[in-house]
C-alpha positions in Angstrom: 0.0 0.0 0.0 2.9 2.8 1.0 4.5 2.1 -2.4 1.3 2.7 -4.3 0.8 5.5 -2.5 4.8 7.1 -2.9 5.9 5.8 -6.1 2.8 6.0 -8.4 0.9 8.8 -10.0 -2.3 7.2 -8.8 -5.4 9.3 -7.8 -7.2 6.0 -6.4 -5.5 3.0 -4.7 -7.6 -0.3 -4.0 -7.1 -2.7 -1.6 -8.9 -6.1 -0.7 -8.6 -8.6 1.4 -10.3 -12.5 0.6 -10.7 -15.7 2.0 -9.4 -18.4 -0.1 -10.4 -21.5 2.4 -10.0 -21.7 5.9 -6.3 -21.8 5.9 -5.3 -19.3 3.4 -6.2 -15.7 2.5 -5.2 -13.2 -0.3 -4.1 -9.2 -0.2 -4.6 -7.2 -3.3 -3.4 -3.9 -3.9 -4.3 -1.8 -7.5 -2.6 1.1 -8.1 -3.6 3.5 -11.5 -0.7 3.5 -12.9 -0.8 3.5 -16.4 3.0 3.8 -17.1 3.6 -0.1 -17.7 6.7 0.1 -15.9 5.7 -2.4 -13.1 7.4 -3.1 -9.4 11.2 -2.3 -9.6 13.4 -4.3 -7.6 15.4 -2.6 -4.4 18.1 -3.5 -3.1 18.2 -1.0 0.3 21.2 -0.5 1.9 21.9 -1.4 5.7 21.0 2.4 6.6 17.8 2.8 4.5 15.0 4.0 5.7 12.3 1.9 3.7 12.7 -0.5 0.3 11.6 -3.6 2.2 8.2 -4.1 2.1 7.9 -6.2 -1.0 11.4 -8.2 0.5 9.2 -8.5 3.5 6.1 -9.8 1.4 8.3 -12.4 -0.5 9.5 -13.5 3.0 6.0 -14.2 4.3 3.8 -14.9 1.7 3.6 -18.4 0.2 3.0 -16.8 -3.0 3.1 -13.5 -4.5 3.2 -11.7 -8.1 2.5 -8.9 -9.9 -0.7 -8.3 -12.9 -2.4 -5.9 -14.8 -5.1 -4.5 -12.5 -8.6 -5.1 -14.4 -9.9 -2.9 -12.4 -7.8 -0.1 -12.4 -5.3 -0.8 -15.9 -2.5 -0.2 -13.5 -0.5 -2.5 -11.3 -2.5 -5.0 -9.4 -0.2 -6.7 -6.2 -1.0 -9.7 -4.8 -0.4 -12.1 -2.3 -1.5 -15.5 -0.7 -0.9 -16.2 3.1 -1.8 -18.7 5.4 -3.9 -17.2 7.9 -2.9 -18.0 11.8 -3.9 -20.8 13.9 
């Protein structure tokens, strides 16, 4: 969500949240950007203030990726997470 919000021209940012079955859920954020340049990788330094929330995602997630919103044309994040027990 923060990288939609500081590193994309968007106007409107979308978020859901889903159930896939009892053990697993799925995050969406769609951005509206239109540039086609998707998610650049970051490599942050050790004194960096942020550039680690997709490192973060990739860590926790059992599966992630990046699409072509339908609903906004722009970029469309996802991921899939067990929930807790």
């Amino acid at each position: 969500m923060t990288n939609a919000v500081l590193h994309t021209p968007s106007e409107r940012i979308l978020c859901g949240v889903g159930r896939m079955t009892d053990e697993r859920f799925r995050l969406e954020v769609h951005d509206g950007d239109l540039t086609g340049r998707g998610i650049p990788d970051r490599c942050p330094g050790l004194d960096d203030e942020g550039g680690r929330g997709l490192l973060l995602l990739r860590e926790i997630a059992d599966s992630w990726g990046v699409t072509r919103s339908p609903r906004t044309g722009g970029n469309a994040v996802w991921a899939s997470l067990a929930t807790a027990l």
